[in-house]
N, C-alpha and C positions, 0 to 999 in steps of 0.2 A: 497321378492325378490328372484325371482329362478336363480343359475348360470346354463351356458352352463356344459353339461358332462365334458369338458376337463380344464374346471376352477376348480370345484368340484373336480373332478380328482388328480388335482395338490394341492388343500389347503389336503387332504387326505394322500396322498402322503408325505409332508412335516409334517404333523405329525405325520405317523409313524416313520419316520424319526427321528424325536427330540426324539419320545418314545425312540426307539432301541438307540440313542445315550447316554438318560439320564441310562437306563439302565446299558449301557457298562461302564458310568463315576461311577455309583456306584458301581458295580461292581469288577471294578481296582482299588476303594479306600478300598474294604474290606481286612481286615486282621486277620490272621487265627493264634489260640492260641491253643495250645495243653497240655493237662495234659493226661498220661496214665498212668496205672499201667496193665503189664499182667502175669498173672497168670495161673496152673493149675485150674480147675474147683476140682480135689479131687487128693489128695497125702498118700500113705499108713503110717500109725505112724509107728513111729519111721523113718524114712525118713528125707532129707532135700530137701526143696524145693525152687527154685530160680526162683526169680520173677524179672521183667523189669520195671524201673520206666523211662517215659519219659516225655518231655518238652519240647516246641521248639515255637518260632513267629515268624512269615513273617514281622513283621514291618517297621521293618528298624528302620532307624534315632537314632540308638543307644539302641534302646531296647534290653533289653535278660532276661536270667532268672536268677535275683536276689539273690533267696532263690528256694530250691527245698527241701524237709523235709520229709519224708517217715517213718512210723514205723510199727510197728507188734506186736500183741496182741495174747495169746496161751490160756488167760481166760476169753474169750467171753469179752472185751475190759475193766475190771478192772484197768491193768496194760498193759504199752506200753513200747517198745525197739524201740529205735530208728537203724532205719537201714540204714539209707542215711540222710546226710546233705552237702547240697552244696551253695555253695555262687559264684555269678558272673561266671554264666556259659556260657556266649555267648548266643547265639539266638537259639542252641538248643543241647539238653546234652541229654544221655540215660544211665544209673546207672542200673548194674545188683547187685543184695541182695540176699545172703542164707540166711533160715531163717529153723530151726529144727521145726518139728511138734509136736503136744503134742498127748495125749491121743487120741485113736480111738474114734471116734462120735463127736470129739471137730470139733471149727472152729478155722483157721487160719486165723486171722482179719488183713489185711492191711490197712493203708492209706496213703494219699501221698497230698501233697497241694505244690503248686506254685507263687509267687509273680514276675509277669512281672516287669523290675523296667528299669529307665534311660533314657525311651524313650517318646514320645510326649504324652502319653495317664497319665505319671505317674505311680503310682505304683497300678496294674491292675491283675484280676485275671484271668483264662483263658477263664470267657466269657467277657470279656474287662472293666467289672464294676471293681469301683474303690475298694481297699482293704479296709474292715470297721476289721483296728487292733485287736479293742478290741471287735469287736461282731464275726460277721462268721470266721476271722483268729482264732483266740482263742479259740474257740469252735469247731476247725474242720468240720465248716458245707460245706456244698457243694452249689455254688463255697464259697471258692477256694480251697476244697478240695475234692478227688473222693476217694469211699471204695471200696474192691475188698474180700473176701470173700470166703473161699479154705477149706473144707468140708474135715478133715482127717479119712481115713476110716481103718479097719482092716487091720492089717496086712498079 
């Protein structure tokens, strides 16, 4: 059965239509999770150098950031200093950290992890999957944790 142009027209019509809307619906339901840590790329030893940990979700409905955890490692990650710990930070916190350089040639190892918590998703990492405690929390894997990496050069 062939339609007239202007029947054709209109069922074509009406489904672009539904497309562009279901797009827009999905769209307006995503929500955006943020973990950052920023840093210099290289700092001369004996220096201190100060880094940015941030956080932050669009959610709503009660989510924020939970836990925000941050450390720094001077011997290629044998050993960690904790340089931020925060608890119940609203929906979005940003933590500045000095942190003393070691040896020239060394690296300045950060990391920093996040637990979204209180809001509809539960307690979520910043790509929205749920937090496995005792596997990737515990282990620092990424999510819910990001490395950042600061190259200490000559003085």
């Amino acid at each position: 059965m062939t339609f007239p142009d202007p029947i054709r027209g209109a069922w074509v019509k009406t489904g672009l239509l539904a497309a562009v809307s279901l797009v827009a619906l999905v769209s307006a339901g995503a929500v955006e999770r943020s973990l950052k840590i920023e840093a210099p790329v290289a700092i001369r030893a004996g220096k201190e150098v100060i880094v940015k940990i941030s956080a932050s979700t669009d959610a709503g409905k009660g989510e924020q950031i939970g836990f925000l955890q941050a450390e720094a490692s001077l011997d290629d990650g044998k050993t960690w200093t904790a340089i931020c710990y925060l608890q119940k930070s609203g929906p979005q916190v940003v933590q500045d950290a000095t942190v003393k350089t070691g040896a020239a040639t060394t690296m300045v190892k950060l990391r920093a992890r996040a637990a979204f918590r209180d809001g509809l998703a539960g307690d979520v990492d910043f790509s929205g999957a749920a937090i496995r405690w005792e596997g990737s929390w515990k282990e620092w894997q990424t999510p819910p944790a990001k490395w950042v990496s600061v190259k200490v050069a000559t003085p």
